[in-house]
PyMOL Python script that loads the backbone (N, CA, C, O; Angstrom):
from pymol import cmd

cmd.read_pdbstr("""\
ATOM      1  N   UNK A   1      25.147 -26.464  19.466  1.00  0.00           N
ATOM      2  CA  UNK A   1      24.444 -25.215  19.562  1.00  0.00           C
ATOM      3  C   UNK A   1      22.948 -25.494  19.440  1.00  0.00           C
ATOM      4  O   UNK A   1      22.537 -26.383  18.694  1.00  0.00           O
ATOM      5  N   UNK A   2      22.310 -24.897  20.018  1.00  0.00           N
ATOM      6  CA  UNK A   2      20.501 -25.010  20.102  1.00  0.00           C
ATOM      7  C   UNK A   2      20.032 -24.297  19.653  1.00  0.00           C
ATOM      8  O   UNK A   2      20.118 -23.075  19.773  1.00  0.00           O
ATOM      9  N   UNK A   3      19.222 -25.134  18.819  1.00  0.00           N
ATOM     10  CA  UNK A   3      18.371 -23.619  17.383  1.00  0.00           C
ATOM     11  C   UNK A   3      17.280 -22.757  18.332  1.00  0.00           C
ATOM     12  O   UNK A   3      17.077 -23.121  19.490  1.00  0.00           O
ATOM     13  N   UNK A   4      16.760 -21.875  17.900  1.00  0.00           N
ATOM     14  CA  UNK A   4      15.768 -20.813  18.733  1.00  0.00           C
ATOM     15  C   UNK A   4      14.553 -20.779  17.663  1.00  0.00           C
ATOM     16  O   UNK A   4      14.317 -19.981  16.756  1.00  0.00           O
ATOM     17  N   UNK A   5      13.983 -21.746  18.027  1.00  0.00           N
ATOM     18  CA  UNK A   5      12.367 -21.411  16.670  1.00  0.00           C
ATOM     19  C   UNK A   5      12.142 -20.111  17.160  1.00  0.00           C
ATOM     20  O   UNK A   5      12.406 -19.244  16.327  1.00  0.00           O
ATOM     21  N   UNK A   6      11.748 -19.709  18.219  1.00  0.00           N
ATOM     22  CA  UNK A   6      11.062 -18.640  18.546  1.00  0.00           C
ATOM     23  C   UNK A   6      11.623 -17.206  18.119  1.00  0.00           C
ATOM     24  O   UNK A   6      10.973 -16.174  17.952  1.00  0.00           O
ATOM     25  N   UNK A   7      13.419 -17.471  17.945  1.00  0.00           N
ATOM     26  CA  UNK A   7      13.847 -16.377  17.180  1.00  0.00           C
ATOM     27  C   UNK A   7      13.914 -16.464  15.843  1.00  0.00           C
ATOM     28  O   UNK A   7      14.051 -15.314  15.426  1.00  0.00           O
ATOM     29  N   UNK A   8      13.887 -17.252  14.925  1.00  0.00           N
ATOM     30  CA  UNK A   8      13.921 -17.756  13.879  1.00  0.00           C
ATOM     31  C   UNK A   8      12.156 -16.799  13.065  1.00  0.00           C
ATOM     32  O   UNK A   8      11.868 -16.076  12.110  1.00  0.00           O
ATOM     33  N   UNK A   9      11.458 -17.478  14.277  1.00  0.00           N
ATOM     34  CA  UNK A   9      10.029 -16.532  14.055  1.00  0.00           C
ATOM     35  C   UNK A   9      10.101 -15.133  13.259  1.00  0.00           C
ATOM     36  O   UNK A   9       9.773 -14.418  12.312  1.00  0.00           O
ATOM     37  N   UNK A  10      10.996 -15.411  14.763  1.00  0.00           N
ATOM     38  CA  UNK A  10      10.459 -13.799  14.780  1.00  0.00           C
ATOM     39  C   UNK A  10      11.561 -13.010  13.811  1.00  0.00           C
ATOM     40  O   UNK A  10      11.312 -11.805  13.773  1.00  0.00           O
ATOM     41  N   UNK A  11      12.574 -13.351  13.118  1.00  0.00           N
ATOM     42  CA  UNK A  11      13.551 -13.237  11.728  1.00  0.00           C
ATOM     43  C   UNK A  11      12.254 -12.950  10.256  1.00  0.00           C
ATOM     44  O   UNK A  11      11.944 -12.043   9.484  1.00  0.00           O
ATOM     45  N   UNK A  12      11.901 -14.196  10.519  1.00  0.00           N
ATOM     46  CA  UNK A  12      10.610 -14.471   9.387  1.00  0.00           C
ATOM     47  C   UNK A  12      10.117 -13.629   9.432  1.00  0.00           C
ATOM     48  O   UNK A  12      10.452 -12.752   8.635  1.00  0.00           O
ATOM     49  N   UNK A  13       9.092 -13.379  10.318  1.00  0.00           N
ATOM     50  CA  UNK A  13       8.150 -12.477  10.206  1.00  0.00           C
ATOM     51  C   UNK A  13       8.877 -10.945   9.744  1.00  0.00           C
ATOM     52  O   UNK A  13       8.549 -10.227   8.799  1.00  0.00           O
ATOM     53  N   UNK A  14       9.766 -10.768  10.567  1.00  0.00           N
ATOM     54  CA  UNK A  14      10.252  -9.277  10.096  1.00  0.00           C
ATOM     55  C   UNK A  14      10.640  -8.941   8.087  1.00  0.00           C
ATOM     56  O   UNK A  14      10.385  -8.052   7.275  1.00  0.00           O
ATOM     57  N   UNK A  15      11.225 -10.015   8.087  1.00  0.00           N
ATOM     58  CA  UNK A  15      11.352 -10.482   6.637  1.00  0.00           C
ATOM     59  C   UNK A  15      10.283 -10.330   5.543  1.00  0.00           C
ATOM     60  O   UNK A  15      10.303  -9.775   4.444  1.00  0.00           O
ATOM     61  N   UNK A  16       9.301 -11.042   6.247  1.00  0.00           N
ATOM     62  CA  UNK A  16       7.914 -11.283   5.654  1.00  0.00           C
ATOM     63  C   UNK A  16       7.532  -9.808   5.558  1.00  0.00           C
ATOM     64  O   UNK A  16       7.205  -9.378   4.452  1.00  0.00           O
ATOM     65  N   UNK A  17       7.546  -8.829   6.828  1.00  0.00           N
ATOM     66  CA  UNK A  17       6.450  -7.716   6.957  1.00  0.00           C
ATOM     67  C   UNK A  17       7.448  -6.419   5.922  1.00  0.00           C
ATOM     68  O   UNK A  17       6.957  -5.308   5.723  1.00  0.00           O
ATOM     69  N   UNK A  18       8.623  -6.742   5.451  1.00  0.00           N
ATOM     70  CA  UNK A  18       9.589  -6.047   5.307  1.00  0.00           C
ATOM     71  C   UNK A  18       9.332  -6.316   3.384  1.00  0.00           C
ATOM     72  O   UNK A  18       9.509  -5.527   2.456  1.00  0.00           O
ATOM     73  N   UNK A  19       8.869  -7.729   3.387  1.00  0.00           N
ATOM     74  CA  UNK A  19       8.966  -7.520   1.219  1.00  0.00           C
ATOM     75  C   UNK A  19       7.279  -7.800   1.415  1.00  0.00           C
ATOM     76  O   UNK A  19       7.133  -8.694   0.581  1.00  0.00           O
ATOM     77  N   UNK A  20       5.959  -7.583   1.995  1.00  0.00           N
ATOM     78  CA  UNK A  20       5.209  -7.076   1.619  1.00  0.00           C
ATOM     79  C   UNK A  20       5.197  -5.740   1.661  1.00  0.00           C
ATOM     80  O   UNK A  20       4.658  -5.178   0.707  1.00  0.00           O
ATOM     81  N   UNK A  21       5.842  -4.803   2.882  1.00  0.00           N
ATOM     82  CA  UNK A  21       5.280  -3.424   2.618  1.00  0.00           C
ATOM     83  C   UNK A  21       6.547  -2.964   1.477  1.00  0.00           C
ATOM     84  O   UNK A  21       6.531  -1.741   1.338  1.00  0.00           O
ATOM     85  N   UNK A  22       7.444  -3.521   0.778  1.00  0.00           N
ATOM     86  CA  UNK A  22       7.969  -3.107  -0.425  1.00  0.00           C
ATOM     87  C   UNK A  22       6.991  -3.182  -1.232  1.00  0.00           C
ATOM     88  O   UNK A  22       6.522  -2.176  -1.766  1.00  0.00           O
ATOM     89  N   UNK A  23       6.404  -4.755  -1.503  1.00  0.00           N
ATOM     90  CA  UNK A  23       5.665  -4.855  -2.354  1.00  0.00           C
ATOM     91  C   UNK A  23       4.504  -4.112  -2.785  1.00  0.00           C
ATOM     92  O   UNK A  23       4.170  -4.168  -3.968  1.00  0.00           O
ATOM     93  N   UNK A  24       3.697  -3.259  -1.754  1.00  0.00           N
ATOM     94  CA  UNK A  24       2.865  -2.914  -1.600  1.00  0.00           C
ATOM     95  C   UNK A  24       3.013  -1.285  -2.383  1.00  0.00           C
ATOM     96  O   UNK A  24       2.287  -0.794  -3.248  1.00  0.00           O
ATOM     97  N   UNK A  25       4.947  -0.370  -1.311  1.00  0.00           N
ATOM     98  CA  UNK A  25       5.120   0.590  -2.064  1.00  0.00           C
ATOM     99  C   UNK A  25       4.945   0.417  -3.427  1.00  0.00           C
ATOM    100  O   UNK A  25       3.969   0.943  -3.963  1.00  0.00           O
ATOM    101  N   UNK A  26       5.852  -0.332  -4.172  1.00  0.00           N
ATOM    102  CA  UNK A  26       5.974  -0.653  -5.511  1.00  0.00           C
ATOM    103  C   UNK A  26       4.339  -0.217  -6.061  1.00  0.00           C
ATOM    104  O   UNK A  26       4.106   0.738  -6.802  1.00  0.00           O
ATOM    105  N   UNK A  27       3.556  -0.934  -5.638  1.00  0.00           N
ATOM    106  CA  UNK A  27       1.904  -1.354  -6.038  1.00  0.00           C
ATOM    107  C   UNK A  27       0.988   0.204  -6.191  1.00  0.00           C
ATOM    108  O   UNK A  27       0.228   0.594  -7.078  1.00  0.00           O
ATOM    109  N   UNK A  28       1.505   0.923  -4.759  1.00  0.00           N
ATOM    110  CA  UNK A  28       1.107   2.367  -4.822  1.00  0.00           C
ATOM    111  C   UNK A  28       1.484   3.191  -6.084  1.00  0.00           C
ATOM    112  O   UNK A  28       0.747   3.592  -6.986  1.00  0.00           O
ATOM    113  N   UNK A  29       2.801   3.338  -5.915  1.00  0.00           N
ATOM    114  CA  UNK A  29       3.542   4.208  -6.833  1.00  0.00           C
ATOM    115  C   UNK A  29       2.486   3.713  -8.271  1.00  0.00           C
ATOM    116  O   UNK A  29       1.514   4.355  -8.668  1.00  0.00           O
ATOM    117  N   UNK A  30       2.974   2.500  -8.826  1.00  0.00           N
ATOM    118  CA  UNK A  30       2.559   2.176 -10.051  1.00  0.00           C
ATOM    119  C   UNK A  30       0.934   2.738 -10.584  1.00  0.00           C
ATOM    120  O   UNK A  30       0.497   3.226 -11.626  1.00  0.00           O
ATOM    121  N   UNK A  31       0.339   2.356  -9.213  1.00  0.00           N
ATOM    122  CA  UNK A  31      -1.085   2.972  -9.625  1.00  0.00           C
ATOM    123  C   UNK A  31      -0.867   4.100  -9.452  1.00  0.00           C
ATOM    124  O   UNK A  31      -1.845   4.590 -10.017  1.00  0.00           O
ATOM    125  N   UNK A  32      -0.259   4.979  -9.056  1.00  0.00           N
ATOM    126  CA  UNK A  32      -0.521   6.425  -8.876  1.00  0.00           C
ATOM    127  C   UNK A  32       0.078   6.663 -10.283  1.00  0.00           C
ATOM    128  O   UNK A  32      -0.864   6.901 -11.039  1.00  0.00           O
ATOM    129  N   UNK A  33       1.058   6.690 -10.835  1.00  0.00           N
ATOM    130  CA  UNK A  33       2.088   6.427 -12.100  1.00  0.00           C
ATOM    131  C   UNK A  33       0.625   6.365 -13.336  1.00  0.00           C
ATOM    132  O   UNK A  33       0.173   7.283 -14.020  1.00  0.00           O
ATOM    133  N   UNK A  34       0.074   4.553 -13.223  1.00  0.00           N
ATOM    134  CA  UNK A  34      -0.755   4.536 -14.091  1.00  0.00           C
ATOM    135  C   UNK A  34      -2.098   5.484 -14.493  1.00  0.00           C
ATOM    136  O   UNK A  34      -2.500   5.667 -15.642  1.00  0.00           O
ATOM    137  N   UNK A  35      -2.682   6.034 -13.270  1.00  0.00           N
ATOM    138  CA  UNK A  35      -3.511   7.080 -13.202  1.00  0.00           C
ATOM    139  C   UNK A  35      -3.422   8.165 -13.428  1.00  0.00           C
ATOM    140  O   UNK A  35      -4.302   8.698 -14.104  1.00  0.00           O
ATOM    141  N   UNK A  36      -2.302   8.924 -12.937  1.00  0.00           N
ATOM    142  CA  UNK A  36      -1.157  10.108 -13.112  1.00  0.00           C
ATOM    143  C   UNK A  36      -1.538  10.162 -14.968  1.00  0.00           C
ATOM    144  O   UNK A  36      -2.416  10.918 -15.384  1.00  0.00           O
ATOM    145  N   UNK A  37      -0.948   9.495 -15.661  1.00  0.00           N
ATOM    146  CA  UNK A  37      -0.819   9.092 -16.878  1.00  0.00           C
ATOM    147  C   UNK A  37      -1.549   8.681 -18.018  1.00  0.00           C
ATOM    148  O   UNK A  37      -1.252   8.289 -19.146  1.00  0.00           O
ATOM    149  N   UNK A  38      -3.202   9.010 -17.020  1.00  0.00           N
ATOM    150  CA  UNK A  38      -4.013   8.733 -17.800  1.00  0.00           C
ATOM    151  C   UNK A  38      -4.255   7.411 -18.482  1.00  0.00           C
ATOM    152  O   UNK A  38      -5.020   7.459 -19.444  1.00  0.00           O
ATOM    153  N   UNK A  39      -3.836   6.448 -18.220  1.00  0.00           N
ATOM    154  CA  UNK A  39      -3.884   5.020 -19.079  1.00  0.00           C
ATOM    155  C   UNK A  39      -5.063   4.406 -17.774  1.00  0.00           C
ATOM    156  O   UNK A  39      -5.573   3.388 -18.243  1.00  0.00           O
ATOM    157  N   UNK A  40      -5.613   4.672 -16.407  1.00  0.00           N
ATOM    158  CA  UNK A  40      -6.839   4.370 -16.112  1.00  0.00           C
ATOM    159  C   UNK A  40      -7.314   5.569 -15.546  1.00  0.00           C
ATOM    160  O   UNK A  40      -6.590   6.555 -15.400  1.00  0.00           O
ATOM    161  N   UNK A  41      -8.693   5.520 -15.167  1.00  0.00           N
ATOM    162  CA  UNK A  41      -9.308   7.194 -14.278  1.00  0.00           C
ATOM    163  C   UNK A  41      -9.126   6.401 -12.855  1.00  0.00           C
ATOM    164  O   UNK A  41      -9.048   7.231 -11.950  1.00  0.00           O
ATOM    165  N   UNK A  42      -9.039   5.112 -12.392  1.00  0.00           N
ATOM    166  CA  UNK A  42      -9.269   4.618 -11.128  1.00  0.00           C
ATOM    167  C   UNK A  42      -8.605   3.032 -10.910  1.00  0.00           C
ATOM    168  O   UNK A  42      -8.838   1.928 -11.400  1.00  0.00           O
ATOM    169  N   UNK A  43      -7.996   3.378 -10.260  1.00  0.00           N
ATOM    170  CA  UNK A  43      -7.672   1.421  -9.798  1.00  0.00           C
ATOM    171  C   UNK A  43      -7.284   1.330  -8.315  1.00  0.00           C
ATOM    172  O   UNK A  43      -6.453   1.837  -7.562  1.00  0.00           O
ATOM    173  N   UNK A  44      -8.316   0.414  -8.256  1.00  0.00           N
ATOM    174  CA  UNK A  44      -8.344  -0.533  -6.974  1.00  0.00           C
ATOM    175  C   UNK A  44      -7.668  -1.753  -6.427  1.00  0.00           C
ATOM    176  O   UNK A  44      -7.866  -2.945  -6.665  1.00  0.00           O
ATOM    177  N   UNK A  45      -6.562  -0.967  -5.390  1.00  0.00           N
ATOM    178  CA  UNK A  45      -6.019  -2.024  -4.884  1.00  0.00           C
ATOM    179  C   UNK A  45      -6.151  -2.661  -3.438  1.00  0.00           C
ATOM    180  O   UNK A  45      -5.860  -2.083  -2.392  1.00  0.00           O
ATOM    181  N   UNK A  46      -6.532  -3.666  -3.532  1.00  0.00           N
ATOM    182  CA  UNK A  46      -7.224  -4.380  -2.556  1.00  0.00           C
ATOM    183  C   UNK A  46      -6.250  -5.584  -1.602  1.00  0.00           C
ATOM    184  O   UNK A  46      -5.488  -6.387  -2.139  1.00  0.00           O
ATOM    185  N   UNK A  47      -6.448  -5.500  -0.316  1.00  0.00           N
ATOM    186  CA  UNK A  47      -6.261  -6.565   0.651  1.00  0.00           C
ATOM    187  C   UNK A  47      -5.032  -5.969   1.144  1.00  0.00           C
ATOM    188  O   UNK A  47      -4.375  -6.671   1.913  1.00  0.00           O
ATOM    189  N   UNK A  48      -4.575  -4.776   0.846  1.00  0.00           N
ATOM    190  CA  UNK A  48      -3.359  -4.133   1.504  1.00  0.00           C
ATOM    191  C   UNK A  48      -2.919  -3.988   2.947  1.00  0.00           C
ATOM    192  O   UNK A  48      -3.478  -3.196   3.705  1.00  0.00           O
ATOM    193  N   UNK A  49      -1.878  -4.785   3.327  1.00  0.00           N
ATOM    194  CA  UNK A  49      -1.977  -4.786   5.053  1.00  0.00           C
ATOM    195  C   UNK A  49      -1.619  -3.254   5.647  1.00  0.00           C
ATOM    196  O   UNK A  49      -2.074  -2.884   6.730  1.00  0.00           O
ATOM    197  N   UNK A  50      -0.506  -2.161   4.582  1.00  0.00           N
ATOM    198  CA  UNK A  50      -0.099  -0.937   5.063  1.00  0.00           C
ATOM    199  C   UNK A  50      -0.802   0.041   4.451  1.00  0.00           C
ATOM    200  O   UNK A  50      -0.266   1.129   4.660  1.00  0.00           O
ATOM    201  N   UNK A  51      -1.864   0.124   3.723  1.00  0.00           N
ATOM    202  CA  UNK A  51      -3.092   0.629   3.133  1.00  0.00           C
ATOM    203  C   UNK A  51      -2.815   2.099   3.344  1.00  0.00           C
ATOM    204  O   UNK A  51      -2.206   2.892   2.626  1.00  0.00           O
ATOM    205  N   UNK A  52      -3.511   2.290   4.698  1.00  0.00           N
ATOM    206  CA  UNK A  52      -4.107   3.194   5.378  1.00  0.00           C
ATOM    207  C   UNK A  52      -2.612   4.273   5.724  1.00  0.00           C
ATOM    208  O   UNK A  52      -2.703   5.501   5.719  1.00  0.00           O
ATOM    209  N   UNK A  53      -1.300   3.526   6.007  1.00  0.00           N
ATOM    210  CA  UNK A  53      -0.178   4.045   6.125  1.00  0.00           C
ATOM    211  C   UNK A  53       0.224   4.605   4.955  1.00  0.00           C
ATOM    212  O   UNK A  53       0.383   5.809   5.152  1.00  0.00           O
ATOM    213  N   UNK A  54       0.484   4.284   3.739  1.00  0.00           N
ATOM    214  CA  UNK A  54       0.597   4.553   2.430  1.00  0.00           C
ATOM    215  C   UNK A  54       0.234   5.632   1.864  1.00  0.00           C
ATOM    216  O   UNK A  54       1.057   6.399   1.362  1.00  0.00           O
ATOM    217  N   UNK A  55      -1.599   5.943   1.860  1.00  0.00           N
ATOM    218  CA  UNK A  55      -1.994   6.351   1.495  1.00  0.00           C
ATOM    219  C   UNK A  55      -1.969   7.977   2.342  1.00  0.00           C
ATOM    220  O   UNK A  55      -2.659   8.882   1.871  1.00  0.00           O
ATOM    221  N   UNK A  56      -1.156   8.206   3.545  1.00  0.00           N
ATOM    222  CA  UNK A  56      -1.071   9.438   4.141  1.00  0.00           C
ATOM    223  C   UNK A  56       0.369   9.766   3.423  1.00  0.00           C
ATOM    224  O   UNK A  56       0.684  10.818   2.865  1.00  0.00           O
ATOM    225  N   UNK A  57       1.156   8.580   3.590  1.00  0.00           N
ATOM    226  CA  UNK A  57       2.553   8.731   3.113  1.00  0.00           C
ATOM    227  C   UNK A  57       2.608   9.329   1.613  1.00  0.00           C
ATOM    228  O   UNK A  57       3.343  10.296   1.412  1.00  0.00           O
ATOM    229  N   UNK A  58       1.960   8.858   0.709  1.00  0.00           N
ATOM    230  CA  UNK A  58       1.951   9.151  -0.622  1.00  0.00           C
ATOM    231  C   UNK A  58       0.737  10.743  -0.892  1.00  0.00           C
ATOM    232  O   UNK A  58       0.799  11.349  -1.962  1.00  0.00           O
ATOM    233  N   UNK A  59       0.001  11.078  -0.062  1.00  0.00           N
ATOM    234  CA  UNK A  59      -0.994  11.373  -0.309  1.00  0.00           C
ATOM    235  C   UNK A  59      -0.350  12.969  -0.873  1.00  0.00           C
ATOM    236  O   UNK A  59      -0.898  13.281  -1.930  1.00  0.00           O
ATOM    237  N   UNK A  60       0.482  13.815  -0.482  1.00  0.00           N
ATOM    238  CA  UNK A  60       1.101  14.911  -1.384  1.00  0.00           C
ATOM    239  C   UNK A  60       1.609  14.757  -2.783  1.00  0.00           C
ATOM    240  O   UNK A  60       1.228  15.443  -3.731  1.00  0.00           O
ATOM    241  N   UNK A  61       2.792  13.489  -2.853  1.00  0.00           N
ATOM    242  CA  UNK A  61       2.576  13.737  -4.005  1.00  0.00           C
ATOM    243  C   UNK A  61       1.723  12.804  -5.178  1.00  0.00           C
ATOM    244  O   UNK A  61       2.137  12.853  -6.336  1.00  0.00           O
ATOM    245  N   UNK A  62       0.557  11.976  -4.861  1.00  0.00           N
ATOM    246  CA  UNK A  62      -0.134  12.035  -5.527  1.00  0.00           C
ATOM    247  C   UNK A  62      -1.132  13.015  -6.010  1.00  0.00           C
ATOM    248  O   UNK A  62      -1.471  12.857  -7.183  1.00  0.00           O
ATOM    249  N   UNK A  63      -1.515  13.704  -5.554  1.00  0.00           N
ATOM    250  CA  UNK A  63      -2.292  14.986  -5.265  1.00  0.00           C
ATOM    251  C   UNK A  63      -1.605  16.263  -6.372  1.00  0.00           C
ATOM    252  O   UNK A  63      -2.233  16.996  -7.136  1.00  0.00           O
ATOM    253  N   UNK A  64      -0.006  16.198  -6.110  1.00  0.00           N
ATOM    254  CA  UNK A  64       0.771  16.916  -6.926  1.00  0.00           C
ATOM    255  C   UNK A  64       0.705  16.671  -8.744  1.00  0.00           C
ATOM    256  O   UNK A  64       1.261  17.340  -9.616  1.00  0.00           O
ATOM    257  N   UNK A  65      -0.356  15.236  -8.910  1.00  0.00           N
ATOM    258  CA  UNK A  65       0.162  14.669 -10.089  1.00  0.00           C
ATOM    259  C   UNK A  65      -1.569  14.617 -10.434  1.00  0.00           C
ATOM    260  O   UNK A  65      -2.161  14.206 -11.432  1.00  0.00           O
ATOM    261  N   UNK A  66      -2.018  15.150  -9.299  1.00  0.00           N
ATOM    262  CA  UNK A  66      -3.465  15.101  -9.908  1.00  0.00           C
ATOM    263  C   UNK A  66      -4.357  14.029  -9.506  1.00  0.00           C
ATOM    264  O   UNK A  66      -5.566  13.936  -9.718  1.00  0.00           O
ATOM    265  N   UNK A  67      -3.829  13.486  -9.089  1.00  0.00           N
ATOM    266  CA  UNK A  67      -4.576  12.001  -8.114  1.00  0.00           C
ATOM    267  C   UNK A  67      -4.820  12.026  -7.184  1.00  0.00           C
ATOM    268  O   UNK A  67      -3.961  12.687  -6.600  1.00  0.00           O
ATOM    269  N   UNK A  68      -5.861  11.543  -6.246  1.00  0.00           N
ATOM    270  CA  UNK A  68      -6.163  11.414  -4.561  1.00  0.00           C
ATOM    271  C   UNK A  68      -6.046   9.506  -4.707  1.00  0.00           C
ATOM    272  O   UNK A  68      -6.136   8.682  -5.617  1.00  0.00           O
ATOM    273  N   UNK A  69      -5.717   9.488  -2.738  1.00  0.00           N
ATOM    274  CA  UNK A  69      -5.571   8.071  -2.450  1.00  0.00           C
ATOM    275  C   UNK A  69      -6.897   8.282  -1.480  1.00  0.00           C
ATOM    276  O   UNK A  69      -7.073   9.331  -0.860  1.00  0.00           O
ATOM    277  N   UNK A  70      -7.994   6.928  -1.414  1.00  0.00           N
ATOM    278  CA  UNK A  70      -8.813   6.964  -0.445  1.00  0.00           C
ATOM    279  C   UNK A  70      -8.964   5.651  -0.171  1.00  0.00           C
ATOM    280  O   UNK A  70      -9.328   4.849  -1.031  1.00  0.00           O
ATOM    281  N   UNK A  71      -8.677   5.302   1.135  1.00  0.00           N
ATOM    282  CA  UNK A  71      -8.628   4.271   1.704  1.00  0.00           C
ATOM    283  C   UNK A  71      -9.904   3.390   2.046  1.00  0.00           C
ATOM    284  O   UNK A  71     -10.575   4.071   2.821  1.00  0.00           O
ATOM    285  N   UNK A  72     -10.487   2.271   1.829  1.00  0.00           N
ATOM    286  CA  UNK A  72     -11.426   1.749   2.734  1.00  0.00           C
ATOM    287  C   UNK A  72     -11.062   0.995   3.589  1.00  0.00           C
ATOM    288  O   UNK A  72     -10.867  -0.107   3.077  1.00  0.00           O
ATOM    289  N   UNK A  73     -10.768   0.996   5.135  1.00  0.00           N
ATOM    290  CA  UNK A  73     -10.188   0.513   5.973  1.00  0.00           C
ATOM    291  C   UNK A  73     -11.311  -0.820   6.206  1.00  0.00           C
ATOM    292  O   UNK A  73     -12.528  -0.718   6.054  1.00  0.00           O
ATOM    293  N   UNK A  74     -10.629  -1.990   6.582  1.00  0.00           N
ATOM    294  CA  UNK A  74     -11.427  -3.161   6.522  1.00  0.00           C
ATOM    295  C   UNK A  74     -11.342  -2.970   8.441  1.00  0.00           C
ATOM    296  O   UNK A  74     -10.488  -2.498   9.191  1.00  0.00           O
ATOM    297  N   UNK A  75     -12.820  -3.668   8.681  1.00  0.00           N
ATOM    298  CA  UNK A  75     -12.420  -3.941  10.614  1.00  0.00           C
ATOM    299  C   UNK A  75     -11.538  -4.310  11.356  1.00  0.00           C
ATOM    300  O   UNK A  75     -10.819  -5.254  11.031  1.00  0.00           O
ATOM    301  N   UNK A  76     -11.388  -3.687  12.471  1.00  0.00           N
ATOM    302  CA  UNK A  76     -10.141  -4.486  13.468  1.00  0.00           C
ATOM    303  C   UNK A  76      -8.818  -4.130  13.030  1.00  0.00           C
ATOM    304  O   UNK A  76      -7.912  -4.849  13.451  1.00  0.00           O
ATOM    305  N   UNK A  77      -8.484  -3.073  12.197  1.00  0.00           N
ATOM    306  CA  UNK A  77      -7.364  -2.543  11.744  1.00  0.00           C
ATOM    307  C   UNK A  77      -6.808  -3.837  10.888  1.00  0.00           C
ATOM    308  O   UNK A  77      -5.609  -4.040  11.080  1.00  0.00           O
ATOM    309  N   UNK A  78      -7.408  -4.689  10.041  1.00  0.00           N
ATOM    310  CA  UNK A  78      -6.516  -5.436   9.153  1.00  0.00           C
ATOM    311  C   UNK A  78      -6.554  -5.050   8.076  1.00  0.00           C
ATOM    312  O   UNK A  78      -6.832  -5.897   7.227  1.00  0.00           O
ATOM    313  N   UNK A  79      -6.346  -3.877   7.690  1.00  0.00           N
ATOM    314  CA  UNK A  79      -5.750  -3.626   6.050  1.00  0.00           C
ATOM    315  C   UNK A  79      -6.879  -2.891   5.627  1.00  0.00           C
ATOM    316  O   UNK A  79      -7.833  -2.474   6.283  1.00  0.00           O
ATOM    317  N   UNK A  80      -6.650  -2.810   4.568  1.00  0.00           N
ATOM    318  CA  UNK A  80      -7.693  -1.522   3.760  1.00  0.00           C
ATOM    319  C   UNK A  80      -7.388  -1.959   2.264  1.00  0.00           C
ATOM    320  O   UNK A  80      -6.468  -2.717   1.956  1.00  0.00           O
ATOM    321  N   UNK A  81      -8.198  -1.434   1.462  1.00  0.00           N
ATOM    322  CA  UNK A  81      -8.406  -1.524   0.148  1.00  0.00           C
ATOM    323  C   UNK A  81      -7.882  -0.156  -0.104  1.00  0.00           C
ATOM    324  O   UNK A  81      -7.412   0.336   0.922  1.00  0.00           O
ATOM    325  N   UNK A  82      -7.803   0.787  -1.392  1.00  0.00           N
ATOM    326  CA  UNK A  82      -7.417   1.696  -1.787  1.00  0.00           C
ATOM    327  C   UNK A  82      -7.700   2.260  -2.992  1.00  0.00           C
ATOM    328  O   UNK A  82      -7.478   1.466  -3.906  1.00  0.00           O
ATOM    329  N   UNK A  83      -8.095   3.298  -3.346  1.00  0.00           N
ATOM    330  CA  UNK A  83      -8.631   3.513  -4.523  1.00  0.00           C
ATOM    331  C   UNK A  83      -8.220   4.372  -4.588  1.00  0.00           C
ATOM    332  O   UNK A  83      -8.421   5.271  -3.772  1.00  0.00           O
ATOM    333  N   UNK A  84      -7.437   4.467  -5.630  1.00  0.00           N
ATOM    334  CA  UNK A  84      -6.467   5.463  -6.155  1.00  0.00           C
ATOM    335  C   UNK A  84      -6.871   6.053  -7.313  1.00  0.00           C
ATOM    336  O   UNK A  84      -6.815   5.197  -8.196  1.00  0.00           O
ATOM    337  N   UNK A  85      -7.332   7.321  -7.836  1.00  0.00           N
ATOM    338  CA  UNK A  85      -8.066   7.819  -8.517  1.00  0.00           C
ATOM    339  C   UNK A  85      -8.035   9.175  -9.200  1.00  0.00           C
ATOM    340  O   UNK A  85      -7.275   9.863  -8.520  1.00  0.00           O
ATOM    341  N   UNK A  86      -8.475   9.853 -10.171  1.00  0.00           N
ATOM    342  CA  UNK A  86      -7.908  11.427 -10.739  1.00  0.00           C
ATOM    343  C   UNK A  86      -8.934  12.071  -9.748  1.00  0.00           C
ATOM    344  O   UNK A  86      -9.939  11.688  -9.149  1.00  0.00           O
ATOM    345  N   UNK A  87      -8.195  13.256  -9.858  1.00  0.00           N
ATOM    346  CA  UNK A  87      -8.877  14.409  -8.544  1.00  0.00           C
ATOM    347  C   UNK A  87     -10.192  14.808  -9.213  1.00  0.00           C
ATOM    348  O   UNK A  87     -11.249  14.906  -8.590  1.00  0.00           O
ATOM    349  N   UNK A  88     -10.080  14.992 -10.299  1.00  0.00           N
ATOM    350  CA  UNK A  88     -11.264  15.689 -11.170  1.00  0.00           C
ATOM    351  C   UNK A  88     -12.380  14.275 -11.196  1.00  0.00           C
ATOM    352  O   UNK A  88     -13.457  14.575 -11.711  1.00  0.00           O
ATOM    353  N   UNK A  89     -12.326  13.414 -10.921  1.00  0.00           N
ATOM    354  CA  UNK A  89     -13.442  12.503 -11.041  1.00  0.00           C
ATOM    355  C   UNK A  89     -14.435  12.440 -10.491  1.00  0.00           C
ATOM    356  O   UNK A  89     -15.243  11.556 -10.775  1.00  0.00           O
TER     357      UNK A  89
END
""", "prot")
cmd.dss("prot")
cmd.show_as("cartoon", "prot")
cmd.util.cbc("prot")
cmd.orient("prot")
C-alpha cells in the first residue's frame, strides 16, 4: 500500500486547526469567567489565530456578564489579539 504525505497533511493540519481553536475557546471563556468575576478589570489575549471569530461568537454572552470582547486584528487576516474587559471601564 502507498502512503499519501499529501493526505496525511492535510489530516494534520485539520487536527492541528481543530485543538487550537479548542484551545483558544477554552482561553476566551476563562477570561471572560476571570473578568466576569472580578479577579481582573482586563486581560489580554494575544496571537489568537480565531480572534476576530470568537469574539462575535462570544460577544452576547459576555456582554450578558458585563464584559465586552474587542479585537485588534493583526494584517493580512492573521489573527488578532483580544482584550477582554468590564463594560464599565
Amino acid at each position: 500500500m502507498e502512503s499519501n504525505p499529501a493526505g496525511q497533511s492535510a489530516a494534520s493540519d485539520s487536527e492541528e486547526t481543530r485543538r487550537r481553536l479548542t484551545s483558544e475557546v477554552a482561553e476566551v471563556e476563562g477570561a471572560i469567567a476571570m473578568v466576569a468575576a472580578g479577579h481582573a478589570s482586563r486581560v489580554t489575549l494575544a496571537g489568537l489565530k480565531f480572534g476576530e471569530q470568537l469574539a462575535r461568537r462570544f460577544q452576547a454572552e459576555a456582554a450578558s456578564k458585563g464584559v465586552t470582547l474587542d479585537p485588534i486584528p493583526f494584517a493580512e487576516d492573521a489573527g488578532c489579539d483580544l482584550i477582554v474587559r468590564r463594560i464599565d471601564e
